[in-house]
C-alpha positions as CSV (number, residue, x, y, z in Angstrom):
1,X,-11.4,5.9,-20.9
2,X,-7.8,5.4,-21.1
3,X,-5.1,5.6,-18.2
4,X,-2.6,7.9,-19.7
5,X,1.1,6.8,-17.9
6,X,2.4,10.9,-16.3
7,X,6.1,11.3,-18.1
8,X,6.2,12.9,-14.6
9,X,7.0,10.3,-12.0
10,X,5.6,7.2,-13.8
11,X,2.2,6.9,-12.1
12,X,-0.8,6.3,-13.9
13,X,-3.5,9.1,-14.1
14,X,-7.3,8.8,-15.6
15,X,-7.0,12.6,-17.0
16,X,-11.0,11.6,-18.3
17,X,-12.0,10.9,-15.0
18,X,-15.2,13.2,-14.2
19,X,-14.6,11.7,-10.0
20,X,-11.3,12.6,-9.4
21,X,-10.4,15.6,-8.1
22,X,-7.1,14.8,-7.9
23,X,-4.3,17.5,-8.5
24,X,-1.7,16.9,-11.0
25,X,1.7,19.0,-11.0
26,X,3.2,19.5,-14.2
27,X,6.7,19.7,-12.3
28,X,6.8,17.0,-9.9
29,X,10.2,15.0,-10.5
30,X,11.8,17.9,-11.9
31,X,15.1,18.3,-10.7
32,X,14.8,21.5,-8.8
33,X,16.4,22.1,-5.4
34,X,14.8,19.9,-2.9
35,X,16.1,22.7,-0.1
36,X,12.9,23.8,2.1
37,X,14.8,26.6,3.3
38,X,13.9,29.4,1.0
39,X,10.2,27.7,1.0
40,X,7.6,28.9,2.9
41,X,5.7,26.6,5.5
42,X,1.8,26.5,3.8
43,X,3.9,25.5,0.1
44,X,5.7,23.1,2.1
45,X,2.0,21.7,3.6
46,X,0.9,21.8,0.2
47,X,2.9,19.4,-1.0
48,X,2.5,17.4,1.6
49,X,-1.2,17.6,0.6
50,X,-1.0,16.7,-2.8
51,X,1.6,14.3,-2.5
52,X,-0.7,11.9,-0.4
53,X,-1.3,8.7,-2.8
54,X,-4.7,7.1,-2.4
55,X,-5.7,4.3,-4.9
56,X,-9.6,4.0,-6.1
57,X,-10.7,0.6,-7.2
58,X,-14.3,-0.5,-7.9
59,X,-15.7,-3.7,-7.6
60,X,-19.5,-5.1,-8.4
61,X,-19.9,-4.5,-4.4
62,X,-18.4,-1.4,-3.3
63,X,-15.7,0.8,-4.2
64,X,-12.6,0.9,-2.0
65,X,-9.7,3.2,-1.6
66,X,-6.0,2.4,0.1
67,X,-4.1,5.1,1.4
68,X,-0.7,4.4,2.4
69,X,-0.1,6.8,5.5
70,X,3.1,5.1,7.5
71,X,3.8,6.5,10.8
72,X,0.4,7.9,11.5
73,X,-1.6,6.8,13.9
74,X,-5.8,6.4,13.2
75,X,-6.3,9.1,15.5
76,X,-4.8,11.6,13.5
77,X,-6.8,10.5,9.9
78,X,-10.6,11.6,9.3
79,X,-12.6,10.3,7.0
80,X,-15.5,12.3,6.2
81,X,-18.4,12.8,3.5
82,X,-19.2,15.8,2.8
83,X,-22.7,16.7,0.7
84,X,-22.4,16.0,-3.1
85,X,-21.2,12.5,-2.0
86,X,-17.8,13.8,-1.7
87,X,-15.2,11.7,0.3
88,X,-13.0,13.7,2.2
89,X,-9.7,11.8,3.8
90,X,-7.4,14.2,6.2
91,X,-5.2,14.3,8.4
92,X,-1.5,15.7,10.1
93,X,1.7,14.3,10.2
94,X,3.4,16.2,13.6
95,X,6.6,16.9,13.3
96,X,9.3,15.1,15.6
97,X,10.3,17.0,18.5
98,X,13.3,18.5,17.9
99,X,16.4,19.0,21.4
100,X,18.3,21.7,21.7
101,X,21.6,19.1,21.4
102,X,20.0,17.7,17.8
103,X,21.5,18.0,14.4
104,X,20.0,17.4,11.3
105,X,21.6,16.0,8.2
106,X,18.8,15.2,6.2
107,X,15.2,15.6,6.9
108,X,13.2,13.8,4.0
109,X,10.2,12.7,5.9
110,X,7.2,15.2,5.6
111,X,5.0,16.8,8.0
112,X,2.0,18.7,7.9
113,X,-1.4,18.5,6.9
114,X,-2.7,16.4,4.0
115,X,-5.9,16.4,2.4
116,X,-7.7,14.6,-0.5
117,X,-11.0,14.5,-1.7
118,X,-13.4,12.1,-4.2
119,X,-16.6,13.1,-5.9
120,X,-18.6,9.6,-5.2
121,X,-20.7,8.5,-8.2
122,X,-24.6,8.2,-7.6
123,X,-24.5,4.4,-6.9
124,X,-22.6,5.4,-3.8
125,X,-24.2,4.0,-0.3
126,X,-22.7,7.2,1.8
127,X,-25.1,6.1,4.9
128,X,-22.7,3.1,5.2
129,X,-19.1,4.2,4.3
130,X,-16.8,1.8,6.8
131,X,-12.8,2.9,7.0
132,X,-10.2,0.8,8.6
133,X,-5.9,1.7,9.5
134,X,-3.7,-1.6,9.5
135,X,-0.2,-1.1,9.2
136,X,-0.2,2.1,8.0
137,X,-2.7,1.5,5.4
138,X,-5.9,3.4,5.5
139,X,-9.0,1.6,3.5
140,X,-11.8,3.1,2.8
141,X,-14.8,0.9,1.9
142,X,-17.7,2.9,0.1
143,X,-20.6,0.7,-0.7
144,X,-22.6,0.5,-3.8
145,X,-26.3,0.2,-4.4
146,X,-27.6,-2.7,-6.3
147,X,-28.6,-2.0,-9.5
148,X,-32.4,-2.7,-10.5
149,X,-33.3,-4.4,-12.9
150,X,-35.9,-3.3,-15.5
151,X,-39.1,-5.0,-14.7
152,X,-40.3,-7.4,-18.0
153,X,-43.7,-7.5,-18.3
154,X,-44.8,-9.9,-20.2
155,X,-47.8,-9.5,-22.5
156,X,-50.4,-12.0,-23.4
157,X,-51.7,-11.2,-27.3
158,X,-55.0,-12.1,-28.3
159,X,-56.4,-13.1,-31.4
């Protein structure tokens, strides 16, 4: 399987991968108007949701994700699985109170809901997912069951 780089954005994409369930926009960095004005709030909370970068790394003991989610607080993140082995991460951004006396120059930050989720592979130990926040980063530790070994049985020939 190869990682294919996206023309769009630079990031790196396994477009073979049968667990991701990732969704890929064939416009994102294309230099439309970034107004929000004319767009309507659940598109807005859309992007939000697919906008939410999680990396997936696998190692011989588990498989781990890392979800960079700066300025929210755990409280505000689940981490679920669903049946299927499917690893759901949500959760909300609120948006910052606004006064009556405020004016806004710029508003870049997003708010809203976000939502991804993972199809697990069969070696997946869902009974014992762990998840931990520090500094904004959510990981998400998925271990994986040992592999067994074929059993060699040795035979003694006669003759």
């Amino acid at each position: 399987m190869a990682l294919i780089p996206s023309i769009f954005g630079g990031r790196l994409s396994n477009v073979f991968d049968p667990f991701s369930l990732d969704i890929w926009d064939p416009f994102e960095g294309f230099p439309f108007s970034t107004s929000l004005a004319n767009v309507p709030s659940s598109a807005r909370e859309t992007s939000v949701f697919a906008n939410t970068r999680i990396d997936w790394k696998e190692t011989p003991e588990a498989h781990i994700f890392k979800a960079d989610l700066p300025g929210i607080k755990k409280e505000e993140v689940k981490v679920e699985v669903e049946e299927g082995r499917v690893l759901q991460i949500s959760g909300e951004r609120s948006k910052e109170q606004e006064e009556k006396n405020d004016k806004w120059h710029r508003v870049e930050r997003s708010s809203g809901k976000f939502m991804r989720r993972f199809r697990l592979p069969e070696n997946a130990k869902v009974e014992e997912v762990k998840a931990s926040m520090e500094n904004g980063v959510l990981t998400v530790t998925v271990p994986k069951m040992e592999e067994k070994k074929p059993e060699i049985k040795s035979i003694d020939i006669s003759g």
